[in-house]
N, C-alpha and C positions, 0 to 999 in steps of 0.2 A: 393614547391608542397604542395598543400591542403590536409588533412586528409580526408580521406572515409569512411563512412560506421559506424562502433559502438566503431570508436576512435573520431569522431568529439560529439565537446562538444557546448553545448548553447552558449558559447563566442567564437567559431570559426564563429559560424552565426553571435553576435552581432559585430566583428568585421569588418568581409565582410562587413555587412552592414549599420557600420558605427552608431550606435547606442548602447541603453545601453541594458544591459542582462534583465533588467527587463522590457525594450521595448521589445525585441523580447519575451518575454513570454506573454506582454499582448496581443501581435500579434498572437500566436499562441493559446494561449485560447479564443481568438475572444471576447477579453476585449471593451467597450466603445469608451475609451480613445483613442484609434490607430484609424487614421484614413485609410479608405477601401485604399485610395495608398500605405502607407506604408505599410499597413498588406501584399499587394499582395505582395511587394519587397520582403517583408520577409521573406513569406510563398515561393516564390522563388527562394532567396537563400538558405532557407534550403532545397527545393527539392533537388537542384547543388548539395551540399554537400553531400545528402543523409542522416539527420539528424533525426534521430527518437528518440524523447522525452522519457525522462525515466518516464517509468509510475509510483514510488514511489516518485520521484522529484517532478513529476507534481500537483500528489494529495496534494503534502507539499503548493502550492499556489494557488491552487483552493479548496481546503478543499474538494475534491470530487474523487472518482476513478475511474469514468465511469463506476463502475460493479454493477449488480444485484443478489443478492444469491437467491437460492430457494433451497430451503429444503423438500422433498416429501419423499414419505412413501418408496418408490421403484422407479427405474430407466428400470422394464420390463415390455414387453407387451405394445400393440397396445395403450391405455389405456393414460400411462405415453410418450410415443412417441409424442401421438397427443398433450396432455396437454402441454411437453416443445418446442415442433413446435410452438403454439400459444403463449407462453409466449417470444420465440426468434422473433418472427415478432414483436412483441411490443416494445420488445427489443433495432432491430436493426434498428426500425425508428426512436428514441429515440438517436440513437448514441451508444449504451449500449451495453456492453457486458453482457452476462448471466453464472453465476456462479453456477453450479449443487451438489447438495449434497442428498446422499439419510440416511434416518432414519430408513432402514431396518425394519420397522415397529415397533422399540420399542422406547420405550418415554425415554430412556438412552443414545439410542444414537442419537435421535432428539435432546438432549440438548447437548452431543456431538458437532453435527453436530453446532447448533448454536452458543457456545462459538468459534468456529474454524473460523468462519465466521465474528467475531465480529473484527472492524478495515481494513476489508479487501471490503467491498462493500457500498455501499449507500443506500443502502435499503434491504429489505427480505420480501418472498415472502416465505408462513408457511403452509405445508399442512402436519399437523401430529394429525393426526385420534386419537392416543393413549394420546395424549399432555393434560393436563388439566392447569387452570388457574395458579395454584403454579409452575409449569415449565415454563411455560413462562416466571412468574414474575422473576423469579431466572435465567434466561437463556437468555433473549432477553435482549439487551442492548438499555436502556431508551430512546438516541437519536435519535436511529437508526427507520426512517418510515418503517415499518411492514404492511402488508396484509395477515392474514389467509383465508387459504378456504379450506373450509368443516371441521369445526373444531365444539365441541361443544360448547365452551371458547363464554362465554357472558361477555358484561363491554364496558372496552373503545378501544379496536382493532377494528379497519376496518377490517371487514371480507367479504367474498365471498362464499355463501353455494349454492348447488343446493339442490333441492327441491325434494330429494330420498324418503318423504312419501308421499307426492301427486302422483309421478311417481309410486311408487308402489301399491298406493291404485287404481291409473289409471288402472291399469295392469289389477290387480285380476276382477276388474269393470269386462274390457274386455271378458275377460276367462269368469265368469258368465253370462252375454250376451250371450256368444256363446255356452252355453250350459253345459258347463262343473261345477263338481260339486267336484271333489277329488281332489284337487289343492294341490301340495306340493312343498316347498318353499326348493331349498338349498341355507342357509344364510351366509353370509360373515364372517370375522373373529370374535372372541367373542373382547369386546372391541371394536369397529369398529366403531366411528360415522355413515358414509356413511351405514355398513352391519346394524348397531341399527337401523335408521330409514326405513331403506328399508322392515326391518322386522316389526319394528310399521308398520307401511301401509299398510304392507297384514293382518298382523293379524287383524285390524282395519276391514278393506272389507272385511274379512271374520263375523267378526260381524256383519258388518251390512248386509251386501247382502245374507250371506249363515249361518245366526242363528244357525243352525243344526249342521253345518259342524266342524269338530275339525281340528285344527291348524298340519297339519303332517311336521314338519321342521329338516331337516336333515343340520348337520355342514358342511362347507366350507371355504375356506379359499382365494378363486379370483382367483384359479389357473384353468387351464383345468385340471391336476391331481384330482384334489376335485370333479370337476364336472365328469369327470369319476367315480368316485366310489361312488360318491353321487346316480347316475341313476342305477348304478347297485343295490345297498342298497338297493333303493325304488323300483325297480322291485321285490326283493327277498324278500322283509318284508311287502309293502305293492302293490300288481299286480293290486290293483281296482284302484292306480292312475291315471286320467284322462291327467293330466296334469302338468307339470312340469314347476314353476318360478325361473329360476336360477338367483340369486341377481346379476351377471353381466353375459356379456358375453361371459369371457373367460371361467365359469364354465358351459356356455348353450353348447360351444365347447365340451368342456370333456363330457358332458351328451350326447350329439348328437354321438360321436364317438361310446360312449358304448352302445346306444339303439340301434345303425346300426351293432353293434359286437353280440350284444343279438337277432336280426333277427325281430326289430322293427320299425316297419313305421312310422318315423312324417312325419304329422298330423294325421295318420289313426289310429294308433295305441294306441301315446299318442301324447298329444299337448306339447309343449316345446317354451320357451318363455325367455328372457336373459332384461339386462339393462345396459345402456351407449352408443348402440351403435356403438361399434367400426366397422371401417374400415370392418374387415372381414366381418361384421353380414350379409350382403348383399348378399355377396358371399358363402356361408354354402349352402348347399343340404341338406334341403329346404334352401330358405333364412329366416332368423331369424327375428319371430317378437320381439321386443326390446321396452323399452324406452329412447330416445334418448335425452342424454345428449349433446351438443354441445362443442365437450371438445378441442378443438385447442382454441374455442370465449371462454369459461371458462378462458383457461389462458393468451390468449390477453388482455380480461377484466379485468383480478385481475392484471398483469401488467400497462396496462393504468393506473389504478386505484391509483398503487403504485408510477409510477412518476410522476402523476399530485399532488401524495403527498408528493415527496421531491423536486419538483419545486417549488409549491404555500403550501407551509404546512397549512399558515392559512384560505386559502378558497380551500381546498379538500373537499372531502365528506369522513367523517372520520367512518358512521355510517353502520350498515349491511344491505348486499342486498342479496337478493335470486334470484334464476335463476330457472325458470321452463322450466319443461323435457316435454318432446311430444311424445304419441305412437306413435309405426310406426310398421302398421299394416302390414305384408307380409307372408308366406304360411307357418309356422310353425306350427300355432296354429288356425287351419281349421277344425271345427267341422264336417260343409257338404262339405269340397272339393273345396268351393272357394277363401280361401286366410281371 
């Protein structure tokens, strides 16, 4: 009687089928050599057996482990959801599994995170906001193809940034357009690539468009916590704000709960306005005007990006791209009532 299950071994197959161990392996990594008859015998009798390849064996003759690492700032919220959905589609048409790691937002345990990673995937995939060029250099492993995004790390990394000061100088644009002139910004974490530039771009629009006007920015941190007590703050210190830019929109969430707790109307009251887009933004009472990151195609993109770099290493595109963000205008921030 045949062995079953996770007692059969790669020479149970080459023997059934009459071949050498290192034929049935180039069979099973869909090697040149083997031709399409034998490989199906193959891949055949190891279905019969029930024979599943040990995945440290394997990588020992193919130099590869089918895994992708990704290293990001955080693992909560609508945010980080949609980001690793898009990078698992790229993923799993690739054949790839996807290996999650988060850097809880400090550049200690980003290098953490990537020494643990090192030997155990084929590539990495680098979104740590706090990370600068010297961690990296000391921390990413030379051979290993890397894609950052949203980092501020300039040189020779393939990176992937969106384009957080255009979208926010887009923003303010808007708001001044529509009439509003008290605009106040709760800004992302201090340190924050993504919260830095979001914050250059309003204060920039406010330069240029509103001369006058002084910069009113209250701390935040991306949570809907923050944006609660950010909206309460700037009711209580300053009442003549018009209008509220919350650098994402888990913190336009928290602002919206506490203006509805305080017995205030958006749009009528004050305008409130979020960035990235997430899922919910649509769905809020109002619906949330936003600038809308594309973030499932964010990490599709920097995945494609990353295994067309450890497939063809020498014609990838190994240089930076940016991705620009689009308002999306909806009943939040309604001066006269129409949206």
């Amino acid at each position: 009687m045949s062995a079953r299950g996770s007692s059969v071994t790669i020479k149970d197959v080459a023997r059934r089928a009459g071949v050498s161990v290192a034929s049935v392996s180039r069979a099973l990594n869909g090697h040149e050599s083997v031709t399409p008859e034998t490989r199906q015998r193959i891949l055949g009798i190891a279905r019969e057996l029930r024979y599943m390849p040990h995945g440290a064996a394997r990588s020992l003759i193919t130099r590869r482990t089918q895994t992708i690492g990704a290293v990001l700032p955080d693992l909560y919220g609508e945010f980080f959801s949609e980001l690793i959905r898009g990078m698992d589609l790229a993923a799993r048409r690739g054949g790839l599994h996807l290996l999650v790691s988060s850097s809880h937002g400090s550049a200690d345990e980003t290098a953490h995170a990537l020494r643990a990673l090192q030997g155990r995937v084929d590539g990495l995939l680098v979104m740590s906001p706090h990370a600068d060029a010297g961690l990296l250099a000391d921390n990413l492993p030379a051979l290993v193809p890397t894609m950052l995004m949203n980092t501020r790390v300039d040189g020779d990394y393939a990176s992937l940034n969106v384009d957080n000061y255009a979208g926010a100088y887009a923003m303010v644009g808007h708001l001044v357009a529509r009439g509003f002139r008290r605009i106040a910004l709760v800004a992302g974490p201090a340190q924050n690539f993504d919260a830095e530039e979001r914050r250059r771009g309003y204060e920039q629009a406010l330069r240029d468009l509103l001369p006058d006007a002084v910069p009113f920015v209250v701390d935040g941190d991306f949570t809907e916590a923050a944006g609660d007590r950010a909206a309460r703050a700037i009711r209580e210190s300053a009442p003549d704000v018009d209008a509220i830019f919350a650098a994402n929109d888990a913190m336009a969430v928290g602002c919206l709960f506490a203006l509805n707790e305080l017995g205030l109307r958006v749009p009528r009251d004050v305008a409130l306005v979020g960035f990235d887009d997430i899922p919910m933004a649509r769905y809020t009472t109002p619906p949330l005007t936003t600038v809308r990151v594309r973030i499932a195609d964010l990490g599709e993109r920097a995945m494609a990006r990353l295994i067309a770099r450890i497939e063809q290493p020498d014609h990838a595109d190994a240089g930076a791209e940016v991705l620009a963000c689009e308002l999306v205008v909806r009943q939040s921030c309604a001066s006269d009532g129409t949206g």
